[in-house]
PASEBA-1860 file (N, C-alpha, C; in nm, 3 decimals):
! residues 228
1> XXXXXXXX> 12.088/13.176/7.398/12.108/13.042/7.345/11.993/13.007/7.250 ~ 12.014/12.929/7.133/11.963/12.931/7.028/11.845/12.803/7.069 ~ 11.684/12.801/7.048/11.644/12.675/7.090/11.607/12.652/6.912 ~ 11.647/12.501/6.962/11.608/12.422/6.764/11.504/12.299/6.794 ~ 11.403/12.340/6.790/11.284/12.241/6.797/11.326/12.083/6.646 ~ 11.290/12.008/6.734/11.334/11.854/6.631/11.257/11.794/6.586 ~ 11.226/11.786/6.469/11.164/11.655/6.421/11.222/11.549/6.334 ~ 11.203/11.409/6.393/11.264/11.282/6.342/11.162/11.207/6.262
9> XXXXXXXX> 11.189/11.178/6.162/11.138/11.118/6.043/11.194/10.967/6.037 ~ 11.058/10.885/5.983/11.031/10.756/5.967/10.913/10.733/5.922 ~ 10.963/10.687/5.787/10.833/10.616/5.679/10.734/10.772/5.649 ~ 10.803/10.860/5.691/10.763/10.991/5.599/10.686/11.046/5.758 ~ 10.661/11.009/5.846/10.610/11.040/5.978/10.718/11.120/6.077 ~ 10.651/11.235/6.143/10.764/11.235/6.284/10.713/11.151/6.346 ~ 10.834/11.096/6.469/10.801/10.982/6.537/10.942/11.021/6.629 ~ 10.884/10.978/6.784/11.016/11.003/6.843/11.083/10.888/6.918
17> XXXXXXXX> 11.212/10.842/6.905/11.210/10.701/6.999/11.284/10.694/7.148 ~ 11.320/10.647/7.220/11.304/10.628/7.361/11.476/10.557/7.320 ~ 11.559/10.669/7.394/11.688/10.621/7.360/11.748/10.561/7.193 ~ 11.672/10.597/7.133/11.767/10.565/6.966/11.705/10.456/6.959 ~ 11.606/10.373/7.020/11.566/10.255/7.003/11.437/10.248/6.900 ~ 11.455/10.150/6.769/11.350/10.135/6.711/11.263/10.037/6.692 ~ 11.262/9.988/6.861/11.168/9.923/6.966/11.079/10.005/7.044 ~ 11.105/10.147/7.023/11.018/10.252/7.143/10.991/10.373/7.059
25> XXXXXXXX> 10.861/10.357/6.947/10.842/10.458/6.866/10.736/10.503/6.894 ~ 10.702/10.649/6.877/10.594/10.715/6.959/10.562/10.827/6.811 ~ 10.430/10.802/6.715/10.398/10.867/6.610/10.379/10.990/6.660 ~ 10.374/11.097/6.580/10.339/11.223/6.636/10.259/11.288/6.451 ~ 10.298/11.261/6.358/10.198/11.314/6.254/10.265/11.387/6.151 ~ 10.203/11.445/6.079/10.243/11.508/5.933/10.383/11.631/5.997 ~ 10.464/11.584/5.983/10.606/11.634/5.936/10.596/11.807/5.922 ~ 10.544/11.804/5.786/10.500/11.938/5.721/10.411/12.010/5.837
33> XXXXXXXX> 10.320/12.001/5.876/10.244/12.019/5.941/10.287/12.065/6.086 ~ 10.385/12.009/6.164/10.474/12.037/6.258/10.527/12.133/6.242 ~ 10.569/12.141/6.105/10.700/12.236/6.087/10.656/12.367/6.066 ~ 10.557/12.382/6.033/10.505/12.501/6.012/10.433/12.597/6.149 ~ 10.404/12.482/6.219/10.395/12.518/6.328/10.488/12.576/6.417 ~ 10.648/12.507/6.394/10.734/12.562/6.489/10.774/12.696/6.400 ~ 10.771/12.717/6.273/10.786/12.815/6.196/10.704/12.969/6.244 ~ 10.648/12.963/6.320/10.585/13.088/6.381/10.662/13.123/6.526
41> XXXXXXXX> 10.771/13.078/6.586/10.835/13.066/6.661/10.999/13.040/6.638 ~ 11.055/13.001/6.552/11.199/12.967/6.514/11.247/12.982/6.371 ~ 11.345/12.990/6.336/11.391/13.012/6.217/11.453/12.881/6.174 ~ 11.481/12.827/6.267/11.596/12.675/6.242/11.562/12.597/6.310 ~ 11.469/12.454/6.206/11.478/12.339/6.262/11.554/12.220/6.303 ~ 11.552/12.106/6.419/11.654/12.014/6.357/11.608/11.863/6.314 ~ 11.665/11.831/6.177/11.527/11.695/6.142/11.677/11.562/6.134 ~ 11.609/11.463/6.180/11.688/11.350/6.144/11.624/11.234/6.041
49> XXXXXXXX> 11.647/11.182/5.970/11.636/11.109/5.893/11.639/10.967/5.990 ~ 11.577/10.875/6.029/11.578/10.815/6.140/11.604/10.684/6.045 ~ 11.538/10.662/5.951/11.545/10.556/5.825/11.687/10.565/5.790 ~ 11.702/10.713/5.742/11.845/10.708/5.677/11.994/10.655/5.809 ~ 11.954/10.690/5.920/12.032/10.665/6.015/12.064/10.546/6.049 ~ 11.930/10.440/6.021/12.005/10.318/6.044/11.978/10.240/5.934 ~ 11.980/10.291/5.789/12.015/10.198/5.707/12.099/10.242/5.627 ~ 12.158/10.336/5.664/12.286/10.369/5.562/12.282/10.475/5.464
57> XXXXXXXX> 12.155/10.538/5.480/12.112/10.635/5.300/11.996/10.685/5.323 ~ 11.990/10.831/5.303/11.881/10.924/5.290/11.751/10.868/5.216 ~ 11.632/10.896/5.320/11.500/10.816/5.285/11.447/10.860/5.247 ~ 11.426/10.960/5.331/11.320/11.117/5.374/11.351/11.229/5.296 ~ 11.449/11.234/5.196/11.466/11.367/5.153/11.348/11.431/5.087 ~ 11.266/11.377/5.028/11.127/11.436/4.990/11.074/11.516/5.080 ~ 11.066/11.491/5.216/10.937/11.525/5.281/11.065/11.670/5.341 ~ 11.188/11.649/5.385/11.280/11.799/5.386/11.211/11.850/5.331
65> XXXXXXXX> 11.266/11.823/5.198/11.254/11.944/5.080/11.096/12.003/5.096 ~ 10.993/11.941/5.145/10.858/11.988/5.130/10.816/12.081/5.277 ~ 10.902/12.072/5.394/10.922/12.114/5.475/11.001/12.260/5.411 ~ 11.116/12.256/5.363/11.140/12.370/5.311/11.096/12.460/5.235 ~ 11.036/12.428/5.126/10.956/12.460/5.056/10.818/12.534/5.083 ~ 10.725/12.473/5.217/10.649/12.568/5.238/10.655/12.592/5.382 ~ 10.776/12.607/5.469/10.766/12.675/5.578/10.906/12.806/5.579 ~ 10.995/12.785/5.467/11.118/12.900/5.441/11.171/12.874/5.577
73> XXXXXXXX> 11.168/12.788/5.661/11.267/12.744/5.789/11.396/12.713/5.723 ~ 11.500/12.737/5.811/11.641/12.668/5.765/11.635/12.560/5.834 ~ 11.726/12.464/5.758/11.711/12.331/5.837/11.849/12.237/5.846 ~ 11.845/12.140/5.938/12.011/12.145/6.014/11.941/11.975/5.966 ~ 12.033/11.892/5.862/11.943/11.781/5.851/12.069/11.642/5.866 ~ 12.029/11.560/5.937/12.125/11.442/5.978/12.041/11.266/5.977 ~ 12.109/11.202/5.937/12.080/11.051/5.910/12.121/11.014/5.809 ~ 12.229/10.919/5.789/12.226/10.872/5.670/12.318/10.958/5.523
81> XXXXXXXX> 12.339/11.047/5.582/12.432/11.152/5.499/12.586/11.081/5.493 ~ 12.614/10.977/5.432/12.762/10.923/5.434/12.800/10.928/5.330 ~ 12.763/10.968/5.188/12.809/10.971/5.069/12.828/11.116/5.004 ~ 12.906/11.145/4.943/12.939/11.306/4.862/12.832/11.351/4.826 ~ 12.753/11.238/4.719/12.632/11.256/4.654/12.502/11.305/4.732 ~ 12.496/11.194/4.829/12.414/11.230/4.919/12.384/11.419/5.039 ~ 12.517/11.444/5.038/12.531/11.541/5.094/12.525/11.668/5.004 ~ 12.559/11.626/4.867/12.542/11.750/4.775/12.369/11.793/4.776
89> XXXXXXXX> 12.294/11.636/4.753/12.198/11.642/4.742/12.077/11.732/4.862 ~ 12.126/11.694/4.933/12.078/11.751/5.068/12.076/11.945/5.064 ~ 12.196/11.952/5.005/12.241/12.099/5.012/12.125/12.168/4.883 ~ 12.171/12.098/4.797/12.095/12.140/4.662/11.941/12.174/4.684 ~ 11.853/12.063/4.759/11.728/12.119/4.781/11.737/12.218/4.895 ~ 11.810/12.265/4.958/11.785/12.432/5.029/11.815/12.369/5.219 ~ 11.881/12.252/5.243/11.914/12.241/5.371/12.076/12.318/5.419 ~ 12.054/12.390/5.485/12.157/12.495/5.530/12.249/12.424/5.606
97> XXXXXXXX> 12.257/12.336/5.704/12.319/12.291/5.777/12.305/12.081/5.735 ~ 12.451/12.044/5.677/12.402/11.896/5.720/12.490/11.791/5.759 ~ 12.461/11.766/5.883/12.501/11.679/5.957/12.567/11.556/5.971 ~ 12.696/11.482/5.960/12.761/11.411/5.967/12.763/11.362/6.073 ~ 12.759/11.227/6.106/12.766/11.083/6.238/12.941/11.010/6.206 ~ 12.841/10.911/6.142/12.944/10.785/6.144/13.058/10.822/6.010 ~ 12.994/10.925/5.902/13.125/10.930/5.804/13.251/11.030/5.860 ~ 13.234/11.089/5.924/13.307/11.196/6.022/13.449/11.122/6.024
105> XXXXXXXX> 13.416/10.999/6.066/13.547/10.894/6.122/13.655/10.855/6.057 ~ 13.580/10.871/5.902/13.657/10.852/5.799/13.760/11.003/5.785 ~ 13.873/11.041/5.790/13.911/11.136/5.746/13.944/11.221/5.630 ~ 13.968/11.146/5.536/13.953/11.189/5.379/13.854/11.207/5.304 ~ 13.710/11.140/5.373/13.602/11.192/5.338/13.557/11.341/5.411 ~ 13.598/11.306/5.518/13.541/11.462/5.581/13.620/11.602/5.555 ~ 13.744/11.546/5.483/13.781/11.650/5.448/13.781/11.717/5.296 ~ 13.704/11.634/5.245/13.655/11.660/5.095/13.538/11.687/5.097
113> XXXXXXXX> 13.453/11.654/5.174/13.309/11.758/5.195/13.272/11.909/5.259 ~ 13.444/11.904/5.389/13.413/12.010/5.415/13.467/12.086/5.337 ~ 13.569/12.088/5.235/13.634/12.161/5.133/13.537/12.189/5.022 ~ 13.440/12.088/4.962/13.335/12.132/4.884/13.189/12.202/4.960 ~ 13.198/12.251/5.073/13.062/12.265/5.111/13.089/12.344/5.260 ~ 13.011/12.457/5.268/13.003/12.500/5.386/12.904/12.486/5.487 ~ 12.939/12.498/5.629/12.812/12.454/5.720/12.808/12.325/5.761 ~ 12.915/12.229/5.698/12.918/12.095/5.730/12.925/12.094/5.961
121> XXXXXXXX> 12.805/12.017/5.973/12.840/11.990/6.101/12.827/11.846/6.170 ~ 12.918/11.849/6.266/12.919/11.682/6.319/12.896/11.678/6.403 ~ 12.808/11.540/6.419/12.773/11.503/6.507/12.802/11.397/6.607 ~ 12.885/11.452/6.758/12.942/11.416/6.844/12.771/11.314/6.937 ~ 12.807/11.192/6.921/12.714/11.147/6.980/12.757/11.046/7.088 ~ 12.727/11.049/7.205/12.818/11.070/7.297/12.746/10.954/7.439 ~ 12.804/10.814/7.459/12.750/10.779/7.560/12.913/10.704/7.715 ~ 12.835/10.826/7.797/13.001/10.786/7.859/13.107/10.816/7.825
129> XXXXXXXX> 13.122/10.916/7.791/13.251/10.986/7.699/13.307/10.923/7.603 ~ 13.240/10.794/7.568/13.301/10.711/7.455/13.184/10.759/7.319 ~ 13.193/10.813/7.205/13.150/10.793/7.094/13.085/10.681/7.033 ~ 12.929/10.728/6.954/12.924/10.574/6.884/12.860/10.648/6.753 ~ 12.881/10.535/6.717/12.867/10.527/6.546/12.770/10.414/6.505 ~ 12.705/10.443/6.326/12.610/10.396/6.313/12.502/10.355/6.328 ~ 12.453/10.477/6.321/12.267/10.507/6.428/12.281/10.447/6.568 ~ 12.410/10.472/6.634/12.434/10.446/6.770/12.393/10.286/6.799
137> XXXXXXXX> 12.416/10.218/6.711/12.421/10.104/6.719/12.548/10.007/6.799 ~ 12.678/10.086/6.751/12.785/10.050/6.788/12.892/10.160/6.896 ~ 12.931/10.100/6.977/13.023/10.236/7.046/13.157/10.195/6.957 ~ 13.249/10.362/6.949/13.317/10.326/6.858/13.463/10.330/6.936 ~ 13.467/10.328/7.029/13.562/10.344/7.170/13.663/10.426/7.146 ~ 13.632/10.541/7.084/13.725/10.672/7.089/13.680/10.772/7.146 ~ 13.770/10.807/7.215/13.735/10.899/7.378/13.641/11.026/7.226 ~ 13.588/11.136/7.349/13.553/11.254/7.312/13.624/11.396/7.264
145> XXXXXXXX> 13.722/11.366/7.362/13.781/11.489/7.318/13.914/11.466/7.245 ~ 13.972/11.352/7.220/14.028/11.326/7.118/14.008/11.328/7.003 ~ 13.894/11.268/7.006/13.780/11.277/6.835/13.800/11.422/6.815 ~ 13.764/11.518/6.922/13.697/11.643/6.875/13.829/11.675/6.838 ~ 13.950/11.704/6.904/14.050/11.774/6.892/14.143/11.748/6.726 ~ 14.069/11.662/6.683/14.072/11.610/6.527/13.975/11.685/6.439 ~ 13.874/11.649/6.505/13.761/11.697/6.392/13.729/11.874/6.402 ~ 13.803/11.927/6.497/13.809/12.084/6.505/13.881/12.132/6.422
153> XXXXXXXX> 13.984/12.061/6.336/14.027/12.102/6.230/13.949/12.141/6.098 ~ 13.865/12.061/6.079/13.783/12.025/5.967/13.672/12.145/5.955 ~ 13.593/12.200/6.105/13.469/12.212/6.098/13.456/12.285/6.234 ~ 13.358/12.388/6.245/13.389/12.474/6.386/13.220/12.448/6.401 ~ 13.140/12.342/6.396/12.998/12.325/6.425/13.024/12.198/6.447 ~ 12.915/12.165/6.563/12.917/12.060/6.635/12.739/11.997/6.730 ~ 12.753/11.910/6.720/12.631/11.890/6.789/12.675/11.764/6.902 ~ 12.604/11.826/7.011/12.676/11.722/7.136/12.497/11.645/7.183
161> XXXXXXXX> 12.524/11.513/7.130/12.414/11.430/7.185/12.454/11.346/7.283 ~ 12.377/11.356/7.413/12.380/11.271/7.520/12.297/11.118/7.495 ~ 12.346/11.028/7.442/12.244/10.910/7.362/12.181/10.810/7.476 ~ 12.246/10.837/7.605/12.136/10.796/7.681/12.024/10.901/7.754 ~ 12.036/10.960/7.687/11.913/11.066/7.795/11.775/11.112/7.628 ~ 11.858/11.106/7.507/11.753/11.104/7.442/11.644/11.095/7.420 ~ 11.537/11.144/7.397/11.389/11.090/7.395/11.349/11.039/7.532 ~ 11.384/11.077/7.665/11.374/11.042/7.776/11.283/11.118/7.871
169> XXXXXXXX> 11.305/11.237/7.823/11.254/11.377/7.911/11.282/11.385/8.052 ~ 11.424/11.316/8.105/11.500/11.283/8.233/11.571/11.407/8.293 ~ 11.571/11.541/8.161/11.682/11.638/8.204/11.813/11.619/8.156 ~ 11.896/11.739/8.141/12.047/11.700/8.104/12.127/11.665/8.212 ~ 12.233/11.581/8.161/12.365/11.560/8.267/12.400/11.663/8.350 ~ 12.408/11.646/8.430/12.506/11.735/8.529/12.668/11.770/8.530 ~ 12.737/11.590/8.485/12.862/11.603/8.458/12.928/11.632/8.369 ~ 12.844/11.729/8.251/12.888/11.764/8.070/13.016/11.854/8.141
177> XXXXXXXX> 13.133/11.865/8.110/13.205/11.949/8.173/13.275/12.030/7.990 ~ 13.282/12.142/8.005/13.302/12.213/7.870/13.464/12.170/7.790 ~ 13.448/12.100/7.680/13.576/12.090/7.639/13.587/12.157/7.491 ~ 13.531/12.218/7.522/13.589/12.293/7.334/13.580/12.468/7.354 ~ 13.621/12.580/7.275/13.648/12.670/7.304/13.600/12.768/7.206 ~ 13.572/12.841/7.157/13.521/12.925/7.029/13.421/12.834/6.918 ~ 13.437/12.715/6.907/13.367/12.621/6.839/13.182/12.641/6.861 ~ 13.096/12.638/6.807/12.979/12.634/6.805/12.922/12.483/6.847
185> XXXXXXXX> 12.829/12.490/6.946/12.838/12.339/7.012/12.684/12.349/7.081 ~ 12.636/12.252/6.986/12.458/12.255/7.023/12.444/12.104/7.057 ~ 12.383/12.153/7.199/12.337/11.999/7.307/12.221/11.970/7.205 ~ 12.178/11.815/7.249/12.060/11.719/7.250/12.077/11.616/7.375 ~ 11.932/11.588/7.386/11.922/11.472/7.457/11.851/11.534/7.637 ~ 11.724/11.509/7.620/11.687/11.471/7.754/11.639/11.616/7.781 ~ 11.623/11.748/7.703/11.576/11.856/7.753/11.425/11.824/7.817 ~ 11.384/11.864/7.921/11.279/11.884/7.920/11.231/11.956/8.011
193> XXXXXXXX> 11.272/12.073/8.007/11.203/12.206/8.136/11.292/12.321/8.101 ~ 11.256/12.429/8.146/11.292/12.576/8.103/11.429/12.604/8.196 ~ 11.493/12.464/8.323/11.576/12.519/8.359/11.698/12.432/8.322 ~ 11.614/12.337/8.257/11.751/12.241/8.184/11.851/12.368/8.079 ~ 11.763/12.446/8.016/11.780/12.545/7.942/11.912/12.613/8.016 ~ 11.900/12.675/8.125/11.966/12.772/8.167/12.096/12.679/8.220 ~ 12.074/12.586/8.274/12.186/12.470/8.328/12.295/12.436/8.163 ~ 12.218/12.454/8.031/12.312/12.446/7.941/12.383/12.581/7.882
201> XXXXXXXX> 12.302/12.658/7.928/12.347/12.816/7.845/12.484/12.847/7.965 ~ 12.487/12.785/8.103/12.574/12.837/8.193/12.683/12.724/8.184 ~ 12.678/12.581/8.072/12.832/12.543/8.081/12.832/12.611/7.930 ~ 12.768/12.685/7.856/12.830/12.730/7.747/12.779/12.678/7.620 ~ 12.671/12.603/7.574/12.631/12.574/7.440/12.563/12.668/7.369 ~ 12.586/12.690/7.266/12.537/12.786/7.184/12.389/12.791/7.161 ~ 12.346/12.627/7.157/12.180/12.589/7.144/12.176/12.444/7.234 ~ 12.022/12.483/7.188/11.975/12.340/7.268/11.840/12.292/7.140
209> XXXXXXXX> 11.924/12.156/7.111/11.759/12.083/7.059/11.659/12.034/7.137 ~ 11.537/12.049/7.134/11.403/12.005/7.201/11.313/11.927/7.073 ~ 11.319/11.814/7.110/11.218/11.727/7.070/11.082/11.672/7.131 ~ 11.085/11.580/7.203/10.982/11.534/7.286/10.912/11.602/7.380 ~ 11.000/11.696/7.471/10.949/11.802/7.562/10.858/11.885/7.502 ~ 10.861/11.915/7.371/10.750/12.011/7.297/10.617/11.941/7.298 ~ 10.681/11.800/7.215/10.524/11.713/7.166/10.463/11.669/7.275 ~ 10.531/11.637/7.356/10.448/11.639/7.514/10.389/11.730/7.558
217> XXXXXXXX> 10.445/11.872/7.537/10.393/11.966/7.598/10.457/12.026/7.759 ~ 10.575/12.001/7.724/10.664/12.032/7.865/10.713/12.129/7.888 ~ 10.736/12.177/7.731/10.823/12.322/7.727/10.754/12.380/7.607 ~ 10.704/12.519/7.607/10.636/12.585/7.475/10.704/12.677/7.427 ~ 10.710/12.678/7.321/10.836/12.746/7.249/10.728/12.920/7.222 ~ 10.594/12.914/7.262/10.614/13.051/7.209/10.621/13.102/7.341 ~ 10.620/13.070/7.470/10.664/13.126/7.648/10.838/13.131/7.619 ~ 10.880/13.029/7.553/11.018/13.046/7.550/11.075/13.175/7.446
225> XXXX> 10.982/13.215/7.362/11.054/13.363/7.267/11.030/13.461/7.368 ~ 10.891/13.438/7.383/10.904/13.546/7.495/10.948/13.583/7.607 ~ 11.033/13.517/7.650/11.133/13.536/7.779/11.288/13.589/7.709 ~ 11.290/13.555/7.582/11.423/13.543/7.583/11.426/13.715/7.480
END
């Protein structure tokens, strides 16, 4: 199982928040600087645009692109990506993977991005089996696996966020029960120990993102290459 170390961006900073809340922000430092660090350990980061997420439009694309630029990481990048433009843009400076939320919902958009662009992946963000949308501001009260059984048409990458266990370091759910099948399907939310790891590789996710558990120091990604 693939681990994708995270960094979330705000005002050009990583910073991590405590359930999606941007009432509970915790600085952590130069972006670049992180990234290069997990770059001696991983090939693929995952960054969110935390600005772009809840105001509608890519903030941070500078500091990506400078992340790409001098660490040659691939990078899986989400916030704020709701426009064509925006998503071309994203691709154009060298992000391999980018991430769709709340435009997903729309169907004629998602199917004109994934027709112009490969690697498009969405993001299933997930509280109570109900979906929410717009930097998880709003639940959007469409079950999970209805959504998915739509959006599996479009796109065989997926990212499954647990939005209450986020930024928590509580551990994953117990009750994730597997609903998708050949699809590529990378957890978030709440990793924080080497056996949360194995508890997700045994219902079946392809990866796991780790954010906070790193910057804390809970889980070390170079004990984790070397086991695996």
């Amino acid at each position: 199982m693939k681990i994708i170390p995270a960094i979330d961006l705000m005002n050009k900073k990583a910073v991590r928040l405590y359930k999606g809340s941007k009432n509970e922000i915790k600085e952590y430092g130069d972006p670049v600087e992180i990234a290069k660090e997990f770059s001696k350990y991983v090939d693929l980061i995952h960054i969110v645009d935390l600005d772009g997420a809840f105001e509608g439009s890519v903030k941070n694309l500078d500091v990506v692109k400078q992340i790409i630029k001098k660490t040659g990481l691939k990078v899986e990048l989400g916030g704020g990506l709701r426009t064509f433009e925006s998503i071309k843009n994203a691709y154009e400076i060298g992000v391999t993977y980018v991430i769709i939320g709340t435009a997903a919902f729309n169907l004629e958009f998602l199917e004109k991005v994934t027709s112009a662009f490969n690697n498009i992946t969405i993001s299933l963000d997930v509280e109570n089996g109900t979906l929410k949308t717009k930097g998880w501001l709003e639940n959007s009260q469409i079950n999970l696996e209805d959504a998915f059984s739509i959006f599996k048409k479009y796109t065989n990458r997926f990212i499954y966020t647990d939005t209450s266990k986020d930024g928590t370091l509580e551990g994953v759910s117990l009750n994730i029960k597997r609903f998708w099948q050949d699809e590529e399907i990378i957890y978030a939310g709440g990793v924080s120990k080497k056996e949360d790891l194995k508890k997700l590789e045994n219902i079946g996710f392809d990866g796991a993102i780790i954010g906070k558990a790193l910057y804390e120091g809970k889980i070390n990604l170079q004990e984790l290459r070397g086991e695996q």
